[in-house]
Steps between C-alpha positions, in 0.01 A plus 500: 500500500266302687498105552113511308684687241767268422297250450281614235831589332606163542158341372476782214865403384448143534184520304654700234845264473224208461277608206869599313575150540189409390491713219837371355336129528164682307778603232605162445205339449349793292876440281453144454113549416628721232713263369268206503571493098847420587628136614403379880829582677463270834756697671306795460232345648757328806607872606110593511450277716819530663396900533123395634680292768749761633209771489296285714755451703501850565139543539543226795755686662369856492162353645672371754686797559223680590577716161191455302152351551446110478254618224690708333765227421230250367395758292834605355640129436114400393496758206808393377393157502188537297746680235750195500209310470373614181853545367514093568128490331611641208854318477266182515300658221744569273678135537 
């Protein structure tokens, strides 16, 4: 296998480990908008943003890794800021 090779592999898999992360994150916001009926639980809301912080954590370091595109990473962690964003919105709403 050829040095070119290897490193799409490594950006494809890198890419791929990234939007499962991000997808679990998506999860627990689409959860805890689900169960905006129920009481506010504020440590729900601590491991959100505990979960944003380590994901863009790992944005940071696969960007600098040379595993995915600066652009690419803004977009990921950007997405799933506008969806913790209206999760907050709505938390706000319902107080």
């Amino acid at each position: 296998m050829s040095s070119p090779e290897i490193t799409v592999q490594l950006h494809d898999k890198a890419l791929r480990l990234l939007q499962e992360d991000a997808s679990k994150i998506e999860n627990l916001i689409e959860v805890q908008m689900g169960n905006l009926t129920t009481r506010q639980c504020p440590l729900y809301e601590e491991v959100l943003d505990t979960q944003m912080y380590g994901f863009s954590r790992e944005i940071d370091f696969a960007v600098r890794a040379g595993l995915i595109a600066d652009t690419v990473g803004r977009e990921l962690v950007s997405r799933l800021e506008r969806n913790l964003a209206l999760l907050y919105e709505a938390l706000e709403r319902k107080r």
